[in-house]
N, C-alpha and C positions, 0 to 999 in steps of 0.2 A: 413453573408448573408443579416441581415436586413440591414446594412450600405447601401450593395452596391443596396441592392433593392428602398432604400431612393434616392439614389443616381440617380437611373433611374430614377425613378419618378421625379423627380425634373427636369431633362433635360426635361422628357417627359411634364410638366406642360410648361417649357421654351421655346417647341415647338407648344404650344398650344393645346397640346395632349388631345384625348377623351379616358376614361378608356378601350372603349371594342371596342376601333376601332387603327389596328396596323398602318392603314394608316394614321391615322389623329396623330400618333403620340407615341402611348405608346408601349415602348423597356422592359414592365417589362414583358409581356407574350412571346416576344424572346427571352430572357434573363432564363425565367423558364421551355422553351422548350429546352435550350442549355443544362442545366443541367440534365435536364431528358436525353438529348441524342437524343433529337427529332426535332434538330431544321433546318429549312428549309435553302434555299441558302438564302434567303432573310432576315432573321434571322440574317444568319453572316455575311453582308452585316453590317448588320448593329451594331452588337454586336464588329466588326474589325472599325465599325468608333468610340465608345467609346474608344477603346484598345487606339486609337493613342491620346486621352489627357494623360491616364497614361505616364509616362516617369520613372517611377521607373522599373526594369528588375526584375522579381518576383526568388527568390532562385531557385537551383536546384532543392531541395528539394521536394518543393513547387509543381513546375511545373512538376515533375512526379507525385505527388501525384492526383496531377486534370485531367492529363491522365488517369491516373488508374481509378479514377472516371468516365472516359466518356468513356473507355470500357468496365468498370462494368456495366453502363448503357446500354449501346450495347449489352451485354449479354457473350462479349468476356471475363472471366472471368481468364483463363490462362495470358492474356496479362496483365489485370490488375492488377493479385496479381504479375506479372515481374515488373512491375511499382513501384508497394507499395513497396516490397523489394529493388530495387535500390534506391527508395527513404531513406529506413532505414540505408541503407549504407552509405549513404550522411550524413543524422542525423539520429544517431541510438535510440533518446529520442522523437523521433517526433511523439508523439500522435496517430495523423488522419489518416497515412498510417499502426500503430499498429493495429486499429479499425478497420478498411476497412476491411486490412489481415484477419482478425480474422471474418470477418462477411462474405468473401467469400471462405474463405477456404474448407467452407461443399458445395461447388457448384462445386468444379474441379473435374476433375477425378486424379489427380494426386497430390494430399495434400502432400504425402510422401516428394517428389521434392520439395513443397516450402517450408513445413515444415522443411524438413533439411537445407537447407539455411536461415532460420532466427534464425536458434537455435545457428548456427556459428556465426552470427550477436552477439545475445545476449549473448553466451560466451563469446566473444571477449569484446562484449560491458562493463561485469561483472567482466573482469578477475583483474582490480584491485578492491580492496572492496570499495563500494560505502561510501559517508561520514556518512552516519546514522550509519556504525557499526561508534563508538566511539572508544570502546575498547571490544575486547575478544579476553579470552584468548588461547594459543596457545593448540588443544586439543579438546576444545568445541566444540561441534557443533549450530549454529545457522541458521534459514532459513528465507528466505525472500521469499515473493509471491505477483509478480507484474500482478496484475488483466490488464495493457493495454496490456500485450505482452502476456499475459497468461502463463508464467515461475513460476516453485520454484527454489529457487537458495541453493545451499546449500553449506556455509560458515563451515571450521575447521579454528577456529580463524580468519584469516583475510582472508586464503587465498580459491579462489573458489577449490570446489572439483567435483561436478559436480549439472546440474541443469536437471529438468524435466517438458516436459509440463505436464500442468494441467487446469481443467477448473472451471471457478469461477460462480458466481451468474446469471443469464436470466440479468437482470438488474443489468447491471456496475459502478453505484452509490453506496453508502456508505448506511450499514444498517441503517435503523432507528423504524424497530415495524415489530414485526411479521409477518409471510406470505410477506414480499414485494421482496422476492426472488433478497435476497442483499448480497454480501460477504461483512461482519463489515470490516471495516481499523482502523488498530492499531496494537497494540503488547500485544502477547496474550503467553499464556505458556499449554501445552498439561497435560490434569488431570488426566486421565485413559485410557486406552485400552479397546474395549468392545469388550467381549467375542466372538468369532465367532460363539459360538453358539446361542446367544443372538441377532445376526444379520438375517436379513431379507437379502432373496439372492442379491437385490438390490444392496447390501453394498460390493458386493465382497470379505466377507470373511473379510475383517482390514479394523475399525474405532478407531481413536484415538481421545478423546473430547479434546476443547479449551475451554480455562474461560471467552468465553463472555457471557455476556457483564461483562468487569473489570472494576476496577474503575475510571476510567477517562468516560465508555462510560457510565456506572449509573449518573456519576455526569453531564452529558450532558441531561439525560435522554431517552437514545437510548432502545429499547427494544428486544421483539427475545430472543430466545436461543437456545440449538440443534445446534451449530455453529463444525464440526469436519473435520479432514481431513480423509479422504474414497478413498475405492474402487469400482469397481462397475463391475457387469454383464455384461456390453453392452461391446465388443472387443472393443475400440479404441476410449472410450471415455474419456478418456482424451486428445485429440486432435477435442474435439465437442467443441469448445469456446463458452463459458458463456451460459452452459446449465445446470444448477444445482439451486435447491432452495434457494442456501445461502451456502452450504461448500463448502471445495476445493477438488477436486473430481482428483486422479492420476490414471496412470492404475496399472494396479494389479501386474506387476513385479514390476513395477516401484517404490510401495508402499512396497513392500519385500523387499527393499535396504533404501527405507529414513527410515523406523522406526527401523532400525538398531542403527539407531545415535540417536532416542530419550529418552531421561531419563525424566520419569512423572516427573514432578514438577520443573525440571530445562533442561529446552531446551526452548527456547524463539523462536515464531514466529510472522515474522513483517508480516502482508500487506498493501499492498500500492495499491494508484491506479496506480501513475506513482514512482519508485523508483526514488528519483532526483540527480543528479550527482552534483549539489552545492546546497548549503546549508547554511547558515548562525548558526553555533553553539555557544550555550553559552559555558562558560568556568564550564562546568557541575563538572569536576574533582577536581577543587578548588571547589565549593561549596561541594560535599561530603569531601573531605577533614577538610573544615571547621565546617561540621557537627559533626567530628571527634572529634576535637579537643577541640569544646567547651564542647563534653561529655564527655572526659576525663578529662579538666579541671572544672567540675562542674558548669561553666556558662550557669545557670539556664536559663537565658533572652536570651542571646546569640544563646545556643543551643534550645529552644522554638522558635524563629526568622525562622528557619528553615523549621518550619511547614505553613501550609496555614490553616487558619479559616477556610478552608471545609473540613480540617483533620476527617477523622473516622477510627475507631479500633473496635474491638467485642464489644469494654464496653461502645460505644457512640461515641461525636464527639471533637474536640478541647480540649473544657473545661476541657473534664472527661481524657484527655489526659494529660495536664496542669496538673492539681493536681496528676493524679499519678505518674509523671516523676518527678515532685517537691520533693514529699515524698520519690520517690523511692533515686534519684541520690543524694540530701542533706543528707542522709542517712547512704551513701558511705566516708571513709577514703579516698580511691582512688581508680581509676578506670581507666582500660586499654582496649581501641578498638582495631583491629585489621580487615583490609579490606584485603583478599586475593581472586586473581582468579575473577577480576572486569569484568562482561558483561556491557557493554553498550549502547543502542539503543536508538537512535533518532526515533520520527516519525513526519511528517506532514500530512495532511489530504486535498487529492484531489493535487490539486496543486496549496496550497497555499504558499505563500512564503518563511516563519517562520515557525521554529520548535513548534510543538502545546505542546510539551509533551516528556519526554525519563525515561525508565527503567533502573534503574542500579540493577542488580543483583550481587551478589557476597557472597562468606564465610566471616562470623563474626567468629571470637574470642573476647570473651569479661570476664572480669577478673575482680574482685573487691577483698574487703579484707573479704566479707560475701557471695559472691555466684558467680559462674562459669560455663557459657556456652558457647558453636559453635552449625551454623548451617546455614542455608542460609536463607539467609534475601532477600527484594526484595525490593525497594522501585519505587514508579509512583512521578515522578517530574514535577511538570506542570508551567506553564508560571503565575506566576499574576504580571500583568503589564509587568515592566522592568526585575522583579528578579522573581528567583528560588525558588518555594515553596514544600516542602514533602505532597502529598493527600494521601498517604495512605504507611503505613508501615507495609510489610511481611515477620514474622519467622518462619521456620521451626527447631525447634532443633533439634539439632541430638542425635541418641540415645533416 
Protein backbone atom coordinates (compact mmCIF):
# COMPACT_ATOMS: atom_id res chain seq x y z
CA UNK A 1 0.00 0.00 0.00
CA UNK A 2 2.83 2.49 0.77
CA UNK A 3 4.60 1.61 -2.59
CA UNK A 4 1.81 2.28 -4.50
CA UNK A 5 0.75 5.40 -2.56
CA UNK A 6 4.58 6.57 -3.30
CA UNK A 7 3.81 5.76 -6.36
CA UNK A 8 0.86 8.30 -6.84
CA UNK A 9 2.40 10.74 -5.46
CA UNK A 10 5.11 10.99 -7.56
CA UNK A 11 2.83 11.08 -10.80
CA UNK A 12 0.92 13.51 -8.71
CA UNK A 13 4.33 15.69 -8.02
CA UNK A 14 5.00 14.86 -12.06
CA UNK A 15 1.85 16.66 -12.69
CA UNK A 16 2.35 19.47 -10.78
CA UNK A 17 -0.07 18.35 -8.27
CA UNK A 18 -1.21 20.54 -5.03
CA UNK A 19 -1.54 18.02 -1.95
CA UNK A 20 -5.42 19.04 -1.17
CA UNK A 21 -6.41 20.01 -4.56
CA UNK A 22 -7.74 16.69 -6.78
CA UNK A 23 -7.89 19.01 -9.64
CA UNK A 24 -4.51 20.41 -9.69
CA UNK A 25 -3.29 17.03 -9.56
CA UNK A 26 -3.24 14.60 -6.55
CA UNK A 27 -4.60 10.67 -7.35
CA UNK A 28 -3.59 9.82 -3.70
CA UNK A 29 -7.08 10.96 -2.13
CA UNK A 30 -8.86 8.90 -5.34
CA UNK A 31 -6.79 6.38 -4.82
CA UNK A 32 -7.90 6.20 -0.89
CA UNK A 33 -11.52 6.68 -1.62
CA UNK A 34 -11.37 3.54 -4.15
CA UNK A 35 -10.40 1.45 -1.30
CA UNK A 36 -12.64 2.71 1.16
CA UNK A 37 -15.33 1.91 -1.50
CA UNK A 38 -16.22 5.52 -1.99
CA UNK A 39 -14.82 6.51 -4.85
CA UNK A 40 -16.49 9.00 -7.35
CA UNK A 41 -16.85 8.52 -11.48
CA UNK A 42 -14.25 10.85 -11.54
CA UNK A 43 -12.03 8.96 -9.34
CA UNK A 44 -11.88 6.06 -11.70
CA UNK A 45 -11.42 8.05 -14.42
CA UNK A 46 -8.70 8.52 -13.32
CA UNK A 47 -7.45 5.63 -11.08
CA UNK A 48 -8.23 3.44 -14.94
CA UNK A 49 -5.72 5.99 -16.39
CA UNK A 50 -2.88 4.68 -14.05
CA UNK A 51 -4.25 0.79 -14.56
CA UNK A 52 -3.01 1.23 -18.34
CA UNK A 53 0.86 1.88 -17.43
CA UNK A 54 0.61 -1.33 -15.48
CA UNK A 55 1.04 -4.26 -18.11
CA UNK A 56 1.58 -6.96 -15.87
CA UNK A 57 -2.21 -9.06 -15.48
CA UNK A 58 -2.54 -9.21 -11.57
CA UNK A 59 -3.19 -13.32 -10.46
CA UNK A 60 -6.52 -14.76 -10.10
CA UNK A 61 -6.01 -15.01 -6.86
CA UNK A 62 -5.23 -11.72 -6.26
CA UNK A 63 -8.04 -10.05 -8.22
CA UNK A 64 -10.78 -11.80 -6.39
CA UNK A 65 -9.32 -11.00 -3.26
CA UNK A 66 -9.59 -7.06 -3.97
CA UNK A 67 -13.25 -7.64 -4.99
CA UNK A 68 -13.97 -9.11 -1.87
CA UNK A 69 -12.36 -6.03 -0.51
CA UNK A 70 -14.57 -3.58 -2.39
CA UNK A 71 -17.73 -5.39 -1.25
CA UNK A 72 -16.55 -5.77 2.08
CA UNK A 73 -16.34 -2.07 1.80
CA UNK A 74 -19.92 -1.73 0.30
CA UNK A 75 -21.18 -3.52 3.08
CA UNK A 76 -22.05 -6.52 0.67
CA UNK A 77 -20.61 -8.97 2.92
CA UNK A 78 -22.07 -12.25 1.53
CA UNK A 79 -20.36 -11.43 -1.91
CA UNK A 80 -17.23 -10.73 -0.33
CA UNK A 81 -16.60 -13.72 1.75
CA UNK A 82 -17.76 -15.70 -2.11
CA UNK A 83 -14.70 -13.73 -3.21
CA UNK A 84 -12.35 -14.67 -0.39
CA UNK A 85 -13.13 -18.33 -0.76
CA UNK A 86 -12.87 -18.71 -4.56
CA UNK A 87 -9.87 -16.88 -4.07
CA UNK A 88 -8.57 -19.79 -1.49
CA UNK A 89 -9.40 -22.20 -3.94
CA UNK A 90 -7.15 -20.71 -6.42
CA UNK A 91 -4.26 -20.50 -3.56
CA UNK A 92 -5.46 -22.20 -0.75
CA UNK A 93 -2.13 -20.71 1.43
CA UNK A 94 -2.97 -17.11 0.61
CA UNK A 95 -2.89 -15.21 3.62
CA UNK A 96 -5.10 -11.91 2.88
CA UNK A 97 -8.30 -13.73 1.74
CA UNK A 98 -7.79 -16.10 5.18
CA UNK A 99 -7.86 -12.67 7.07
CA UNK A 100 -10.49 -11.06 5.39
CA UNK A 101 -12.69 -14.36 5.76
CA UNK A 102 -12.19 -14.59 9.21
CA UNK A 103 -12.67 -10.80 10.05
CA UNK A 104 -16.15 -11.03 8.13
CA UNK A 105 -17.54 -14.02 8.94
CA UNK A 106 -19.29 -12.46 12.41
CA UNK A 107 -21.09 -9.93 9.85
CA UNK A 108 -23.19 -12.63 7.63
CA UNK A 109 -26.18 -14.15 8.43
CA UNK A 110 -25.15 -17.32 7.05
CA UNK A 111 -21.41 -18.19 8.60
CA UNK A 112 -22.60 -21.94 8.60
CA UNK A 113 -22.58 -21.83 4.32
CA UNK A 114 -19.10 -20.30 4.11
CA UNK A 115 -17.86 -21.89 6.94
CA UNK A 116 -18.37 -25.23 5.48
CA UNK A 117 -16.70 -24.42 2.43
CA UNK A 118 -13.43 -23.40 3.63
CA UNK A 119 -13.22 -26.22 6.10
CA UNK A 120 -13.45 -28.54 2.56
CA UNK A 121 -10.81 -26.10 1.26
CA UNK A 122 -8.53 -26.86 4.32
CA UNK A 123 -9.15 -30.47 4.42
CA UNK A 124 -8.25 -30.84 1.18
CA UNK A 125 -5.57 -28.36 1.46
CA UNK A 126 -4.06 -30.66 4.84
CA UNK A 127 -4.82 -33.95 3.48
CA UNK A 128 -1.37 -34.68 2.76
CA UNK A 129 0.87 -33.95 5.91
CA UNK A 130 2.51 -30.65 5.68
CA UNK A 131 6.57 -30.78 5.74
CA UNK A 132 7.03 -29.58 9.54
CA UNK A 133 5.76 -33.19 10.57
CA UNK A 134 9.41 -34.69 9.96
CA UNK A 135 8.61 -37.83 11.32
CA UNK A 136 5.66 -39.40 13.59
CA UNK A 137 4.88 -42.21 14.23
CA UNK A 138 2.19 -44.36 13.12
CA UNK A 139 -0.43 -44.13 16.22
CA UNK A 140 0.52 -40.93 17.71
CA UNK A 141 -1.40 -38.35 17.62
CA UNK A 142 -0.12 -34.88 17.06
CA UNK A 143 -1.95 -31.28 16.36
CA UNK A 144 -1.30 -28.34 14.49
CA UNK A 145 -3.19 -25.04 14.91
CA UNK A 146 -2.97 -22.50 12.21
CA UNK A 147 -3.90 -19.06 13.70
CA UNK A 148 -4.52 -17.61 9.59
CA UNK A 149 -7.25 -20.13 8.73
CA UNK A 150 -8.32 -20.60 12.26
CA UNK A 151 -8.17 -24.72 12.04
CA UNK A 152 -6.63 -27.46 14.47
CA UNK A 153 -5.74 -30.15 12.43
CA UNK A 154 -5.34 -33.40 13.90
CA UNK A 155 -2.54 -35.72 12.58
CA UNK A 156 -2.41 -39.94 13.58
CA UNK A 157 1.10 -40.14 12.25
CA UNK A 158 1.15 -38.62 9.11
CA UNK A 159 -2.13 -39.03 8.14
CA UNK A 160 -5.05 -36.28 8.59
CA UNK A 161 -7.86 -37.58 10.77
CA UNK A 162 -9.87 -34.79 11.19
CA UNK A 163 -9.68 -30.97 11.88
CA UNK A 164 -11.82 -28.42 13.85
CA UNK A 165 -12.42 -24.71 13.90
CA UNK A 166 -11.02 -22.81 16.69
CA UNK A 167 -10.42 -19.43 17.63
CA UNK A 168 -7.01 -17.91 18.51
CA UNK A 169 -5.69 -14.54 20.22
CA UNK A 170 -7.81 -10.65 19.39
CA UNK A 171 -4.39 -10.03 18.16
CA UNK A 172 -2.91 -12.48 15.30
CA UNK A 173 0.79 -11.82 16.05
CA UNK A 174 3.01 -13.90 18.01
CA UNK A 175 3.11 -13.50 21.91
CA UNK A 176 5.50 -11.62 23.42
CA UNK A 177 4.38 -10.25 27.56
CA UNK A 178 1.56 -10.69 29.16
CA UNK A 179 -1.90 -9.23 28.65
CA UNK A 180 -1.20 -8.56 24.80
CA UNK A 181 -3.88 -11.06 23.90
CA UNK A 182 -1.52 -13.15 21.52
CA UNK A 183 -1.72 -17.03 20.71
CA UNK A 184 2.45 -17.85 21.42
CA UNK A 185 3.73 -19.80 17.94
CA UNK A 186 5.84 -22.64 18.50
CA UNK A 187 5.59 -26.18 19.63
CA UNK A 188 4.39 -26.84 22.94
CA UNK A 189 3.25 -30.31 24.78
CA UNK A 190 -0.18 -30.20 27.10
CA UNK A 191 0.77 -30.53 31.16
CA UNK A 192 -2.32 -31.24 32.99
CA UNK A 193 -5.99 -31.19 32.67
CA UNK A 194 -7.72 -28.86 34.96
CA UNK A 195 -10.33 -29.99 36.99
CA UNK A 196 -13.81 -29.01 35.96
CA UNK A 197 -14.47 -28.24 39.04
CA UNK A 198 -11.66 -25.85 39.36
CA UNK A 199 -13.06 -24.11 36.30
CA UNK A 200 -14.88 -21.00 36.11
CA UNK A 201 -17.99 -21.54 33.67
CA UNK A 202 -16.28 -19.37 31.08
CA UNK A 203 -14.04 -22.46 30.36
CA UNK A 204 -16.73 -24.71 29.32
CA UNK A 205 -16.20 -27.36 31.53
CA UNK A 206 -12.15 -28.83 29.70
CA UNK A 207 -9.06 -26.93 29.90
CA UNK A 208 -5.96 -28.56 29.20
CA UNK A 209 -2.59 -26.37 30.07
CA UNK A 210 0.54 -25.94 27.43
CA UNK A 211 4.18 -25.31 28.58
CA UNK A 212 4.48 -21.97 27.45
CA UNK A 213 6.46 -20.20 27.44
CA UNK A 214 9.31 -23.45 26.49
CA UNK A 215 12.49 -23.07 26.07
CA UNK A 216 13.18 -21.69 22.96
CA UNK A 217 10.52 -18.82 23.93
CA UNK A 218 12.58 -18.05 27.59
CA UNK A 219 15.56 -18.01 25.50
CA UNK A 220 13.96 -15.20 23.17
CA UNK A 221 12.76 -13.71 26.22
CA UNK A 222 8.94 -13.92 25.29
CA UNK A 223 6.74 -13.73 28.37
CA UNK A 224 2.91 -14.55 29.45
CA UNK A 225 1.70 -17.65 30.70
CA UNK A 226 -1.82 -19.17 31.38
CA UNK A 227 -1.44 -20.30 27.59
CA UNK A 228 -4.41 -23.63 27.34
CA UNK A 229 -6.62 -25.09 25.06
CA UNK A 230 -10.57 -24.55 26.30
CA UNK A 231 -13.84 -24.47 26.04
CA UNK A 232 -16.26 -22.08 26.53
CA UNK A 233 -19.93 -21.09 27.52
CA UNK A 234 -20.80 -18.93 24.59
CA UNK A 235 -22.66 -21.50 21.66
CA UNK A 236 -20.56 -21.20 18.69
CA UNK A 237 -17.58 -19.74 19.72
CA UNK A 238 -15.38 -21.40 18.31
CA UNK A 239 -16.31 -20.09 15.05
CA UNK A 240 -15.85 -16.16 16.47
CA UNK A 241 -12.23 -15.73 15.04
CA UNK A 242 -9.51 -14.37 17.00
CA UNK A 243 -11.60 -13.52 19.98
CA UNK A 244 -9.76 -14.94 22.92
CA UNK A 245 -6.95 -13.55 25.22
CA UNK A 246 -4.22 -15.75 24.07
CA UNK A 247 -5.50 -19.67 24.16
CA UNK A 248 -7.02 -21.66 21.65
CA UNK A 249 -10.47 -21.74 22.36
CA UNK A 250 -12.77 -25.08 20.50
CA UNK A 251 -16.32 -25.66 20.97
CA UNK A 252 -17.28 -27.96 23.55
CA UNK A 253 -18.30 -31.11 21.56
CA UNK A 254 -15.53 -30.49 19.59
CA UNK A 255 -13.19 -30.44 22.62
CA UNK A 256 -14.88 -34.03 23.89
CA UNK A 257 -13.27 -35.72 20.93
CA UNK A 258 -9.67 -33.87 20.52
CA UNK A 259 -8.81 -34.60 24.25
CA UNK A 260 -9.48 -38.14 23.56
CA UNK A 261 -6.12 -38.24 21.66
CA UNK A 262 -4.24 -36.36 24.37
CA UNK A 263 -1.52 -38.03 26.66
CA UNK A 264 -0.05 -35.19 29.33
CA UNK A 265 3.39 -35.10 28.68
CA UNK A 266 3.59 -36.69 25.27
CA UNK A 267 1.22 -35.18 22.54
CA UNK A 268 2.96 -32.33 20.95
CA UNK A 269 1.15 -29.09 19.80
CA UNK A 270 2.53 -26.86 16.96
CA UNK A 271 1.12 -23.32 16.11
CA UNK A 272 1.72 -21.48 13.49
CA UNK A 273 0.63 -18.42 12.15
CA UNK A 274 0.57 -19.77 8.47
CA UNK A 275 1.39 -23.64 8.23
CA UNK A 276 3.87 -23.52 5.08
CA UNK A 277 3.53 -26.21 2.49
CA UNK A 278 7.65 -25.72 1.56
CA UNK A 279 10.01 -25.50 3.63
CA UNK A 280 13.63 -25.84 3.52
CA UNK A 281 14.70 -28.69 6.32
CA UNK A 282 18.00 -29.54 7.78
CA UNK A 283 18.99 -33.12 7.65
CA UNK A 284 17.64 -33.08 11.66
CA UNK A 285 17.71 -37.19 11.43
CA UNK A 286 21.50 -37.43 10.84
CA UNK A 287 22.24 -34.99 13.37
CA UNK A 288 20.25 -37.18 16.23
CA UNK A 289 21.71 -40.00 14.83
CA UNK A 290 24.90 -38.66 15.22
CA UNK A 291 24.10 -37.53 18.77
CA UNK A 292 23.75 -41.28 19.07
CA UNK A 293 26.50 -42.49 18.37
CA UNK A 294 29.17 -40.28 19.69
CA UNK A 295 27.20 -41.31 23.17
CA UNK A 296 27.57 -44.58 22.62
CA UNK A 297 31.06 -44.32 21.46
CA UNK A 298 32.13 -42.13 24.44
CA UNK A 299 33.34 -39.18 22.19
CA UNK A 300 33.29 -36.81 24.88
CA UNK A 301 34.06 -33.75 22.27
CA UNK A 302 32.16 -35.10 19.49
CA UNK A 303 29.16 -35.84 21.56
CA UNK A 304 29.42 -32.13 23.68
CA UNK A 305 29.53 -30.59 19.87
CA UNK A 306 26.03 -31.31 19.83
CA UNK A 307 24.96 -29.03 22.49
CA UNK A 308 24.69 -25.04 21.99
CA UNK A 309 26.43 -22.73 24.67
CA UNK A 310 22.89 -21.58 25.74
CA UNK A 311 22.38 -25.15 26.79
CA UNK A 312 20.38 -25.31 30.39
CA UNK A 313 19.29 -28.41 32.54
CA UNK A 314 17.92 -28.14 36.47
CA UNK A 315 21.59 -28.04 37.57
CA UNK A 316 22.57 -24.76 35.46
CA UNK A 317 23.97 -24.09 32.04
CA UNK A 318 26.52 -25.61 29.46
CA UNK A 319 29.36 -25.83 31.74
CA UNK A 320 27.61 -27.63 34.70
CA UNK A 321 26.52 -29.82 31.77
CA UNK A 322 30.08 -30.28 30.34
CA UNK A 323 31.51 -31.80 33.56
CA UNK A 324 28.75 -33.96 34.49
CA UNK A 325 28.44 -35.78 31.15
CA UNK A 326 32.29 -35.91 31.23
CA UNK A 327 32.22 -37.69 34.64
CA UNK A 328 29.14 -39.37 34.06
CA UNK A 329 30.04 -41.10 30.30
CA UNK A 330 34.17 -41.58 30.80
CA UNK A 331 32.91 -43.58 33.58
CA UNK A 332 31.02 -46.07 31.57
CA UNK A 333 32.80 -49.62 30.06
CA UNK A 334 30.13 -49.26 27.38
CA UNK A 335 27.08 -47.83 26.49
CA UNK A 336 23.99 -48.38 24.46
CA UNK A 337 21.28 -45.80 23.11
CA UNK A 338 18.28 -46.66 21.65
CA UNK A 339 15.89 -44.06 19.68
CA UNK A 340 12.27 -45.66 19.39
CA UNK A 341 8.88 -44.19 18.24
CA UNK A 342 10.65 -40.65 16.75
CA UNK A 343 8.23 -37.44 16.71
CA UNK A 344 9.48 -34.75 14.86
CA UNK A 345 8.44 -31.19 14.24
CA UNK A 346 9.63 -28.29 12.47
CA UNK A 347 8.54 -24.95 13.36
CA UNK A 348 9.14 -21.33 11.79
CA UNK A 349 7.80 -18.25 13.10
CA UNK A 350 5.36 -15.91 11.01
CA UNK A 351 6.44 -16.35 7.71
CA UNK A 352 9.75 -16.49 7.66
CA UNK A 353 11.66 -18.55 5.45
CA UNK A 354 13.95 -20.98 7.49
CA UNK A 355 13.21 -23.32 10.01
CA UNK A 356 13.81 -21.29 13.53
CA UNK A 357 13.84 -24.57 15.62
CA UNK A 358 12.33 -28.47 15.74
CA UNK A 359 11.37 -30.97 18.68
CA UNK A 360 12.35 -34.31 18.37
CA UNK A 361 10.59 -36.37 20.90
CA UNK A 362 10.84 -40.04 21.11
CA UNK A 363 11.50 -43.33 23.72
CA UNK A 364 15.13 -43.80 25.09
CA UNK A 365 16.46 -46.99 26.05
CA UNK A 366 19.63 -46.51 27.38
CA UNK A 367 21.96 -49.24 28.81
CA UNK A 368 25.49 -49.17 30.34
CA UNK A 369 27.40 -51.80 32.24
CA UNK A 370 26.43 -49.70 35.90
CA UNK A 371 22.98 -48.38 35.23
CA UNK A 372 19.71 -48.73 33.10
CA UNK A 373 16.91 -46.71 32.01
CA UNK A 374 13.65 -45.82 29.39
CA UNK A 375 11.68 -43.17 29.15
CA UNK A 376 10.83 -40.18 27.04
CA UNK A 377 13.19 -37.81 26.38
CA UNK A 378 12.36 -34.52 24.32
CA UNK A 379 14.80 -32.57 22.98
CA UNK A 380 14.48 -28.28 21.48
CA UNK A 381 17.06 -28.16 18.50
CA UNK A 382 17.64 -24.77 17.48
CA UNK A 383 19.62 -23.18 14.42
CA UNK A 384 23.20 -21.42 15.47
CA UNK A 385 24.26 -20.24 12.35
CA UNK A 386 24.67 -23.05 9.55
CA UNK A 387 24.39 -26.11 12.24
CA UNK A 388 22.23 -27.87 14.62
CA UNK A 389 22.57 -27.22 18.17
CA UNK A 390 20.64 -29.21 21.43
CA UNK A 391 19.10 -26.00 23.87
CA UNK A 392 17.54 -27.90 26.19
CA UNK A 393 17.36 -31.68 26.95
CA UNK A 394 13.93 -33.53 28.44
CA UNK A 395 13.56 -36.83 30.50
CA UNK A 396 11.06 -38.37 31.80
CA UNK A 397 11.74 -42.00 33.19
CA UNK A 398 9.58 -44.38 33.34
CA UNK A 399 8.58 -46.08 36.17
Amino acid sequence: MRGMLAFLLTISLALGGHPEDLERGNLIKAFERFVKGKATEYDLYLIKSIADFINKEPPEHIRLFTEGLLAEKRGDYDRALEKYVRSIEIKPDYNPSYFRFNAVIRKTKNPELFRKKLTSIVRKRFAQPPPVIVENPEGKYIFLVEKMSQYLLVYRGKKLEALYPVTTGKDWEDKWREGDKRTPEGIYYFTKFIPPERLPKMYGGIAVVLNYPNPVDRLLGKGGSGIWLHGSDEEDRNNIPFSTRGCVVAGNADLREIVKRIRIDNTLIAIYKEIPSKIELDDVKAFLKSWEESWEKKDIKKYLSHYSGKFTWKRGGFREWERYKRRVILNKKNIEVEIKDLTLLAFRRGLSKGVEYYVAEFYQVYRSDSYSDRGLKRLYIIKDGDRLKILREEFEREG
